[in-house]
N, C-alpha and C positions, 0 to 999 in steps of 0.2 A: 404529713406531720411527723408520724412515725421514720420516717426516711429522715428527714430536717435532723431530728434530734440524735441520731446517728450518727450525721455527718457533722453537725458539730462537738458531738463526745467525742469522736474520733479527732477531730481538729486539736481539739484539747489533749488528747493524750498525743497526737504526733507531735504537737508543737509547746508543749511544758516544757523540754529545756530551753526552746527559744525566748520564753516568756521570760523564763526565770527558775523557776521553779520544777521539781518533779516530785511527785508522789513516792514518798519513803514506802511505807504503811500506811495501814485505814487512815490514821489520825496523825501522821507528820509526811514531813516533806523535808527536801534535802533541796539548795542549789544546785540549779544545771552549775555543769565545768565552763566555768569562765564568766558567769553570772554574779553582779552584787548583788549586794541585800540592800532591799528598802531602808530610807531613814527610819532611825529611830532614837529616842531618848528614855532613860531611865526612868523619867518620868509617866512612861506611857507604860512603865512596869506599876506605877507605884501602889495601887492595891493590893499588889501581892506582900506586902509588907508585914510583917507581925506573926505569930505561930499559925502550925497546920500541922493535925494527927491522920493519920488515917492505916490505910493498907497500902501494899505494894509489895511486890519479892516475897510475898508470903508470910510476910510478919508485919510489925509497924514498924510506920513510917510518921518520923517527925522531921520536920522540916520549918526551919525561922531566916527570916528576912530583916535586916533594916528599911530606914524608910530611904529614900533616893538623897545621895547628899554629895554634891563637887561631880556628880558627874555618874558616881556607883553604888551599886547596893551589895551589901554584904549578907550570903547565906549561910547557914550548915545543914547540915542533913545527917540523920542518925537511924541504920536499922537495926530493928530486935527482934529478936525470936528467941522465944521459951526464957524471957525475962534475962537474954544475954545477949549485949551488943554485938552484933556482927561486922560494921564497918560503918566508919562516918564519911564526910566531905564535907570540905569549905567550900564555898561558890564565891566568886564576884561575877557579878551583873553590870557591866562597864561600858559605861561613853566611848566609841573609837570611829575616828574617819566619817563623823555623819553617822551614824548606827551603833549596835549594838552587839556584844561578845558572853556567851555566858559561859567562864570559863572557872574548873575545876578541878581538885585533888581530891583523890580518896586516901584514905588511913583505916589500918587497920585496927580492933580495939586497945592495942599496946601503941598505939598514935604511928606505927612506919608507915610513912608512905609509902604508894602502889607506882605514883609515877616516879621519875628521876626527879631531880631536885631540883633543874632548870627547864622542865615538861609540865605538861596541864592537858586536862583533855579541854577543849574548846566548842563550839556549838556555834557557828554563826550564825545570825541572825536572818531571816528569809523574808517574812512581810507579817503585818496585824490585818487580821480578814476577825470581823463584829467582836468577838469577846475572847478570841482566840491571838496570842504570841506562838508565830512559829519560829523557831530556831534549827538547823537541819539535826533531823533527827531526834527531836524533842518540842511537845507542843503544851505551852500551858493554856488551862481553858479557863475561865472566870464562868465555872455554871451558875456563881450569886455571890451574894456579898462576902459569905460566909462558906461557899462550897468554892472547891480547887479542884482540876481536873489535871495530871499534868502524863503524856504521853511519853513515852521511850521508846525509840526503835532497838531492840538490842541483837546483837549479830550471835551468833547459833554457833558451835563448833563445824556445823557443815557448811556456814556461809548464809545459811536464809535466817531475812530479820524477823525478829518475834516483836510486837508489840506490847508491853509491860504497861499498862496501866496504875496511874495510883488515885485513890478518891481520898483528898483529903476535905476535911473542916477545919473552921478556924480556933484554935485554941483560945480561950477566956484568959492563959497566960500569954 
């Protein structure tokens, strides 16, 4: 049995980018190269819909959603530390091709943006496994109605990814 369960972890890790998918970090995953992303609709986002505080990056972290409408949802996201914004973003969470794009701008707190004015950073869409949306390189978890778990692979000045966790709840606004 011991042996069994070997040879199929190993299956799994030899063959994730065939499947589709590879293991980013603990908590996300990234598309093999030349793999699409499973269907999906905005609507299989739509809980995420409405405010969320929590941590992350070391400060707070707010984070507000629309609810799914023509196709997309619209975010922002705001962090703080020691009661002084550090940098926002807008998100769209958009319908494309069958699936899903969760693509975004940062600004800094005097509003310049961080990318070019025709760039975004993007997140494609990987597959829904029980209460978790993976995106490469980003996983949100629905721990409950009212708890959000949302994962980050973030890449290191030496190159290895770090995983940044945020635990948010749902804001009463």
């Amino acid at each position: 049995m011991k042996h069994l369960l070997t040879v199929v972890g190993a299956f799994f890790i030899l063959c994730g980018p065939i499947l589709g998918q590879v293991k980013n970090t603990e908590n996300t995953l990234k598309l093999a190269e030349g793999q699409a992303s499973e269907k999906a609709t905005a609507a299989d986002m739509a809980w995420l819909a409405g405010s969320w505080t929590g941590t992350g990056l070391g400060g707070v972290s707010e984070e507000t959603w629309s609810k799914p409408n023509g196709g997309i949802m619209i975010g922002t996201y705001r962090l703080i530390k020691e009661n002084k914004p550090v940098f926002y973003e807008m998100m769209w969470l958009l319908e494309t091709e069958g699936t899903l794009i969760l693509r975004l701008k940062h600004f800094s707190p005097d509003l310049v943006g961080w990318e070019e004015k025709d760039k975004s950073v993007d997140f494609k869409f990987v597959k829904k496994e029980g209460k978790r949306m993976y995106f490469s390189g980003l996983t949100f978890e629905q721990a409950s109605k009212d708890e959000l778990n949302i994962f980050l692979a973030l890449r290191q000045r030496d190159g290895t990814l770090k995983e940044e966790v945020f635990r948010m709840k749902r804001s009463a606004n």
